[in-house]
C-alpha positions in Angstrom: 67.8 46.3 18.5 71.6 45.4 16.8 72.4 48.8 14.7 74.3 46.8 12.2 70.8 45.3 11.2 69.8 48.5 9.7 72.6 48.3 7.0 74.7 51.1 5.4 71.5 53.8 5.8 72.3 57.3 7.5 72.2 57.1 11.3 68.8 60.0 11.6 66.8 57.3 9.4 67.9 54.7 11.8 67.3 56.5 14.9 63.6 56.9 14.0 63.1 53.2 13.0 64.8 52.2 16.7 62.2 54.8 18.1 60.5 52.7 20.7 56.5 53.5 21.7 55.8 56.0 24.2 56.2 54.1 28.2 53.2 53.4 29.9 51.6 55.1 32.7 53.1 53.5 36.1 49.4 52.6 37.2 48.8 50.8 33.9 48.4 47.2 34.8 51.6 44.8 34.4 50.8 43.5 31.0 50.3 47.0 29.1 53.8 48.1 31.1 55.9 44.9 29.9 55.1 45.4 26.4 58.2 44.5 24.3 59.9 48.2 23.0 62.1 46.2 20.2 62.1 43.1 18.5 64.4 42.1 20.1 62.3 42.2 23.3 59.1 40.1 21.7 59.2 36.4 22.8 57.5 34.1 20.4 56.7 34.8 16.5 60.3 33.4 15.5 59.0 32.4 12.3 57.8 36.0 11.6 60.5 38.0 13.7 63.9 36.4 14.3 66.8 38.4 12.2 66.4 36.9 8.6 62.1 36.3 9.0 60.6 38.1 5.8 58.1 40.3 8.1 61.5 41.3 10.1 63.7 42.0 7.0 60.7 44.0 5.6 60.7 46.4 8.4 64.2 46.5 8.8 64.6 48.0 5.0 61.8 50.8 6.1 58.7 48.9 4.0 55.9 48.7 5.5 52.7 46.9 3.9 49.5 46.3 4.8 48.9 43.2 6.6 46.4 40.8 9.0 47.7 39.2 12.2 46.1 36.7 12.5 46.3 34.5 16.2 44.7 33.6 19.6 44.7 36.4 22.0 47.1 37.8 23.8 49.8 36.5 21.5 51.3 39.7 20.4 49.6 41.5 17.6 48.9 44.7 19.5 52.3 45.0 20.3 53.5 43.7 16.9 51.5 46.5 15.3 53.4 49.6 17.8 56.6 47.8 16.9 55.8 47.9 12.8 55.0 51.6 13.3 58.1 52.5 15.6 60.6 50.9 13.4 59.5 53.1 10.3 58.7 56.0 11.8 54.5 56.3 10.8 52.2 57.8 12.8 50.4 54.9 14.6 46.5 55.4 15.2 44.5 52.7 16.7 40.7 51.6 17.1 38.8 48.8 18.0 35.9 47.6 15.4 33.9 46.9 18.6 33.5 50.7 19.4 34.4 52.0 15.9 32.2 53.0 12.9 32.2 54.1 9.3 32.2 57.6 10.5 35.3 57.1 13.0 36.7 55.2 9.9 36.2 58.3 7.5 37.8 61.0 10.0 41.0 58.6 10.4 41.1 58.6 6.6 40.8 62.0 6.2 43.5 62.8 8.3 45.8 60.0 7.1 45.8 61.6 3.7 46.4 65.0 4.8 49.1 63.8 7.1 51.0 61.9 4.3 50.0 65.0 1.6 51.9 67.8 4.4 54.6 65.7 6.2 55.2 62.7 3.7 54.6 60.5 7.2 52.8 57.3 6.2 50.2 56.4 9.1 49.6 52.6 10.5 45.9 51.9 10.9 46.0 49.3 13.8 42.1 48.1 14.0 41.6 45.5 16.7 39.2 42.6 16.1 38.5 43.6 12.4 36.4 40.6 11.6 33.6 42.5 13.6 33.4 45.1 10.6 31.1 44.4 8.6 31.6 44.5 4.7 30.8 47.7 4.0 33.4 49.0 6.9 35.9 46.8 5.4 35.3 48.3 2.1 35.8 51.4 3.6 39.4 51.2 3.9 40.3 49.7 0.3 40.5 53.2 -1.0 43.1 55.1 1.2 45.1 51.9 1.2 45.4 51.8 -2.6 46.2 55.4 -2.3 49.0 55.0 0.1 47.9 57.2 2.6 47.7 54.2 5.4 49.5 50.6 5.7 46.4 48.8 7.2 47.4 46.6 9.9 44.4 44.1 11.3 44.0 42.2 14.0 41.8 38.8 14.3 41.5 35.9 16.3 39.2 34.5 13.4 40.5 33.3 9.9 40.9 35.8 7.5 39.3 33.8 4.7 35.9 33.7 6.5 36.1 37.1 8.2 37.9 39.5 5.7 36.7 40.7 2.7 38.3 39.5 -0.7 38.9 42.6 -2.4 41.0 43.7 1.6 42.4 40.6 1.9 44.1 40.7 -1.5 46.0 43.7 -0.8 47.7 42.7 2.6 49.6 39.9 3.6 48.6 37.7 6.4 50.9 36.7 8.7 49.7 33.8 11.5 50.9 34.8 15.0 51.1 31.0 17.2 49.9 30.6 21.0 52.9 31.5 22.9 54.5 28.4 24.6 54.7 27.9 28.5 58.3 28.5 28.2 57.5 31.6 26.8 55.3 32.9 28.9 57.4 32.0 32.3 60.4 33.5 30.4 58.1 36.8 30.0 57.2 36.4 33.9 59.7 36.2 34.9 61.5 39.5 32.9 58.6 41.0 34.9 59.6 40.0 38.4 63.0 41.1 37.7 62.4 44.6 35.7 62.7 47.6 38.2 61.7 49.9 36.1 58.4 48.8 34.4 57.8 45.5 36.1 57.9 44.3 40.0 61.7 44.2 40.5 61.6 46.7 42.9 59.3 45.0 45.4 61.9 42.1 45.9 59.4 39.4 45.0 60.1 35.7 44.3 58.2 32.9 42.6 58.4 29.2 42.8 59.3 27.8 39.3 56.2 25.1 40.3 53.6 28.6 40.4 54.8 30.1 37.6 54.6 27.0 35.6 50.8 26.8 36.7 50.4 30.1 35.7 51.6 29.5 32.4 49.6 26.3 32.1 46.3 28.4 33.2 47.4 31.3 30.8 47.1 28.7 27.6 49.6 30.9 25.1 47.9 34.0 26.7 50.8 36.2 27.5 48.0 39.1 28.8 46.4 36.4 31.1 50.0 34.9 32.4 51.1 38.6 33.5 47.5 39.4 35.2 47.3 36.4 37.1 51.3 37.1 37.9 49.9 40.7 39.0 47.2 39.4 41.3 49.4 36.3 42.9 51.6 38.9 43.9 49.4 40.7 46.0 48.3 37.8 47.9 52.4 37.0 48.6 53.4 40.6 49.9 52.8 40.6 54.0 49.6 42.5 54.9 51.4 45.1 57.3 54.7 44.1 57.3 57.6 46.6 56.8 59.7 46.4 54.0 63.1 45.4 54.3 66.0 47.8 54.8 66.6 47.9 51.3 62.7 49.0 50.8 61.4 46.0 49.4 58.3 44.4 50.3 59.1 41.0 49.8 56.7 38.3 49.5 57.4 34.8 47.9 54.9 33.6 45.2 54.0 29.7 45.7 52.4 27.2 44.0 49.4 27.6 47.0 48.8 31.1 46.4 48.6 30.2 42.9 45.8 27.5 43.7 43.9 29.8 45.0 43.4 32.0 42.1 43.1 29.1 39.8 40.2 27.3 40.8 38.7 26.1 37.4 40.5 27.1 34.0 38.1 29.2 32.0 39.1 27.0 28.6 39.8 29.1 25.2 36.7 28.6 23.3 34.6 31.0 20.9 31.1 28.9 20.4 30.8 31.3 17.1 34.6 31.5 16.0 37.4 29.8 14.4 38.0 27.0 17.6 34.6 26.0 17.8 34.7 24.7 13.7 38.8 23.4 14.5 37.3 21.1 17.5 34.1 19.8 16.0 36.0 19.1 12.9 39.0 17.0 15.6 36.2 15.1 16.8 35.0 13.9 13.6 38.4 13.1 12.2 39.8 11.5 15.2 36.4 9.1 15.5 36.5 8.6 11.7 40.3 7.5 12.1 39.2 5.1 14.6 41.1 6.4 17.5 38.9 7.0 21.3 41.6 8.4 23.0 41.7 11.6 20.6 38.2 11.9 20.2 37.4 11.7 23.5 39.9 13.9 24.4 38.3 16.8 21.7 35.0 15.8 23.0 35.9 17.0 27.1 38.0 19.5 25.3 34.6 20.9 23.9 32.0 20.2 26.6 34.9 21.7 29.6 34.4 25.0 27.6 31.0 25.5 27.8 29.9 24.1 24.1 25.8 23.6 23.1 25.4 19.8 24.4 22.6 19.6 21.8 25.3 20.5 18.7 27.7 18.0 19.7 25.3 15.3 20.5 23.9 16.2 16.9 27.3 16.1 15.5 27.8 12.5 16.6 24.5 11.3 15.4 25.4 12.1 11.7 28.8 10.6 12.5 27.0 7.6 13.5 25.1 7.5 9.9 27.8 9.4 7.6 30.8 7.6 9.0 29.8 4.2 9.8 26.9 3.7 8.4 25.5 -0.2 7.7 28.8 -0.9 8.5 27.6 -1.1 11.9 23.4 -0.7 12.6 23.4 -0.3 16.1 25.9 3.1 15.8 23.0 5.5 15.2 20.9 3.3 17.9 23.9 4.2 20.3 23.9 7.8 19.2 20.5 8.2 19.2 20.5 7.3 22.9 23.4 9.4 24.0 21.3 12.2 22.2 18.4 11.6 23.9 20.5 11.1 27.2 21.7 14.2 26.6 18.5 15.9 26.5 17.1 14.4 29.6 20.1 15.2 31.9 22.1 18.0 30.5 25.4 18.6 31.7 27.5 17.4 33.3 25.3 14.3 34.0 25.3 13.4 30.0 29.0 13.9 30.1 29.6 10.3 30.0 26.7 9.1 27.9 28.3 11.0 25.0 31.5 10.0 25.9 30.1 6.3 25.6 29.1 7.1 22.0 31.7 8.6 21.0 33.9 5.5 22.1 31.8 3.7 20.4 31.2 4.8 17.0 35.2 5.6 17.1 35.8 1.4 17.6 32.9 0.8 15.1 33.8 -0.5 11.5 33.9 2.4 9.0 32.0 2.7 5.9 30.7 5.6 4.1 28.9 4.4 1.8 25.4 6.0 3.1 26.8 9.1 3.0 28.1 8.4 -0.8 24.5 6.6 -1.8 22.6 9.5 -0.8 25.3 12.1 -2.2 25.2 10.1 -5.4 21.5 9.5 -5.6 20.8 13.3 -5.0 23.0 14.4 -7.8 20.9 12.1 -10.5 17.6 13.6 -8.8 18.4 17.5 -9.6 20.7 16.4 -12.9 18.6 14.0 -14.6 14.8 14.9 -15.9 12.4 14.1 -12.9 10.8 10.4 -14.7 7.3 9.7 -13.4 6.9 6.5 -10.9 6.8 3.2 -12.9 2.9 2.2 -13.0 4.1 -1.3 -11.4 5.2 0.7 -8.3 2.0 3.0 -8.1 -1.3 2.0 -5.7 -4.6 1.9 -7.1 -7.1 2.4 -4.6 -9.7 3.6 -7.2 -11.4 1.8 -10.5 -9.8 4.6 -12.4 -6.0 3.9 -11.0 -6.8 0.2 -12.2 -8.1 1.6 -15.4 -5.1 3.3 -16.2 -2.7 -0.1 -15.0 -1.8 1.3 -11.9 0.1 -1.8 -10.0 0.0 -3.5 -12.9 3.3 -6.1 -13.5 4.2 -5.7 -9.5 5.6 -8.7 -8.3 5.1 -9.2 -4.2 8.7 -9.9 -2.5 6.5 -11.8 0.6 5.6 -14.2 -2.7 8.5 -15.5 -3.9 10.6 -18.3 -2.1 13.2 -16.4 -0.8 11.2 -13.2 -0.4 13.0 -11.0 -3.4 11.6 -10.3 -7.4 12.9 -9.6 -10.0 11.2 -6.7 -10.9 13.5 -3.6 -11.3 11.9 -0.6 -9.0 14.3 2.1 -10.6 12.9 4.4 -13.6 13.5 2.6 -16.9 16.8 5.1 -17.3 18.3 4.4 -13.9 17.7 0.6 -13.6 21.1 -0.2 -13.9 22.3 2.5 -11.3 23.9 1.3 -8.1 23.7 4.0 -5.6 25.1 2.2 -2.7 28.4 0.0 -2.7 28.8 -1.6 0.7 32.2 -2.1 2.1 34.5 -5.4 3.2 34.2 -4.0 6.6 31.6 -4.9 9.2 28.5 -5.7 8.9 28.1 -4.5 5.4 30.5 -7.2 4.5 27.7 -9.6 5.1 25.0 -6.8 3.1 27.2 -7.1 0.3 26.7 -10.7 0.2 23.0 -10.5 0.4 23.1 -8.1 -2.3 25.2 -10.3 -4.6 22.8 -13.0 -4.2 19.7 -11.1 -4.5 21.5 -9.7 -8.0 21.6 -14.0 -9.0 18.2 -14.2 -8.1 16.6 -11.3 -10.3 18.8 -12.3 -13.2 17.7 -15.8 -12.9 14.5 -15.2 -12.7 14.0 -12.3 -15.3 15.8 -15.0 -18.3 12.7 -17.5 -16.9 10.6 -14.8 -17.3 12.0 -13.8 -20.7 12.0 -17.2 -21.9 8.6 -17.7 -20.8 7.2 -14.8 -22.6 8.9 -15.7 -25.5 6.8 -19.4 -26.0 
């Protein structure tokens, strides 16, 4: 790291924020030995770590806070966290909330107090995957980091807002940590084909720019997968048996074939529970709802490739079908019904296409939400307004007694009158002037609107004859 960033402070304070985290054994695997040792090493995160980011200038002036990283995996929060502690000189403790509980939490505490109370040395609480505490853990911490005794530093691949509690997420700042770029992760390959000291440059290796591009492609932002896979390809390239040169390398030349090999279907970044599987259901809907098939069908493989319930999506596109198009288009929940019921029958991958078919189809349909907005509407009068009985000319009266009491009396039969509609209102006397469903100028409901209209004529016409009639 450049010493002029630390400013005019004395050269010992210095010193210990350029303290970089104790090496790795030599038999760790590639990924935990090519972790960055400075900021300036960390590829990625420029919005939170190039010279001038808030999160950098923070650490640079010694103050550390309590924060959430929040990104997909194997973007850098691990490392971030051993960087925030190095650079300020706190004792760095980690744990993961997988294997980690309220009495692990307590003893961490405990010590984290007494360490700051004796040596004035803050400690960094790094907990892995924190959204798997529960609230009560959570709540666990608010104390000590109020006190000052540890700068909480969680990690999640899940958004904060769902995961982490309020009251915790109030007091630290969240910083989002993006999927690392292919460029990124062949730029960190290829630091570890060249490093002699913690990487593979001393077994003389070399790498096709077409396999390490595959590998980055594979990896998807995943700079712990990109450096495994880089790991294993390089076995299969160094010569079974073969001498090493006279320099003492082994040699071996990583190609796009070896590559192949280990890449025979892409395990796709999906969490059927998590943040991704909300963030591609919800693609779906909006890229069908905007009318565009390429997108959604696109979202759709993107889910189904990765292993997502076939049931939940086919049951996704069916309320699509009557939420998003509605009358606009009758036949969308036929078509969605079917690819349902497809779906059901075959199961994947046969029923691939079947809701692919739907899906194409109901994102070409007209649009209308008006269903959706009927029902929404009607719904709100039914739990707002006082609960009016049935009007008695809408009631049956199977018994003497119903008749008695002028059940069905004043219903007018629709099959009746010439062109099949009365004019009797069949809305309590409050709501009879309520119009729940508005039908678009798109699609079929341009010609239900019309209907409507007409029908509207035909009632007012015939409750004035009706009127007038009484009236003589």
């Amino acid at each position: 790291m450049n010493p002029d960033l630390f400013g005019d402070e004395d050269d010992e304070r210095a010193s210990l924020r350029r303290a970089e985290p104790a090496a790795p054994e030599a038999g760790a695997p590639l990924a935990e030995r090519m972790r960055p040792r400075t900021l300036d090493d960390f590829v990625g995160q420029a919005d939170l770590i190039a010279p001038g980011r808030p999160l950098r200038e923070a650490l640079e002036r010694g103050v550390l806070q309590s924060v959430i990283l929040w990104g997909p995996p194997g973007t850098g929060k691990t490392t971030l966290a051993r960087l925030m502690a190095s650079i300020v000189d706190a004792h760095f403790v980690s744990f993961s909330a997988v294997l980690s509980g309220i009495k692990d939490i307590k003893a961490v505490m405990a010590e984290a107090e007494d360490r700051r109370r004796r040596r004035g040395q803050p400690t960094l609480l790094f907990v892995d995957e924190i959204h798997r505490f529960n609230k009560a853990q959570q709540d666990a911490f608010l104390p000590r980091v109020e006190a000052g005794d540890i700068v909480l530093v969680g990690a999640t691949t899940e958004n904060p807002s769902f995961e982490v509690n309020a009251a915790l997420l109030s007091r630290s700042k969240v910083f989002v940590l993006q999927p690392l770029t292919a460029d990124d992760l062949v730029t960190i390959m290829m630091r570890a084909l060249a490093d002699e000291t913690r990487g593979m440059g001393g077994l003389g290796l070399t790498a096709e720019a077409d396999a390490l591009a595959a590998i980055a492609r594979y990896a998807n932002g995943d700079a712990r997968v990109a450096l495994n896979l880089l790991e294993l390809a390089a076995g299969l390239a160094i010569p079974r048996g073969s001498p090493p040169s006279a320099e003492g390398l082994a040699g071996g030349h990583i190609t796009i074939e070896v590559v192949a090999d280990l890449l025979e279907r892409r395990s796709l970044l999906y969490d059927k529970g998590g943040d991704e599987h909300y963030n591609l259901i919800s693609a779906l809907h909006k890229s069908m709802r905007n009318s565009d098939p390429d997108a959604a069908v696109y979202w759709l493989a993107r889910m189904l490739e990765a292993g997502e319930d076939l049931m939940y999506v086919a049951r996704r596109i069916v309320r699509f079908a009557s939420e998003d198009v509605g009358t606009a288009d009758p036949q969308a929940l036929t078509v969605a019904v079917a690819a349902k019921d497809a779906a059901h029958f075959m199961g994947l991958p046969e029923a691939n296409t079947a809701l692919a078919q739907a899906v194409i189809y109901l994102a070409t349909a007209p649009k209308s939400n008006a269903v959706y907005l009927a029902y929404n509407a009607a719904a709100a009068d039914a739990h707002r307004l006082q609960a009016e009985p049935v009007p008695l000319h809408l009631r049956n009266a199977p018994t003497r007694l119903m008749r008695d009491l002028e059940y069905g009396k004043g219903y007018e039969y629709a099959h009746d009158e010439p062109d099949g509609v009365a004019g009797m209102s069949c809305l309590p006397p409050s709501l009879a002037h309520r119009r729940y469903y508005q039908p678009v100028e798109r699609g079929f409901e341009r010609e239900i609107r019309k209907r409507l209209a007409w029908w509207a004529r035909l009632k007012r016409e015939r409750n004035r004859t009706a009127s007038s009639d009484s009236e003589q």
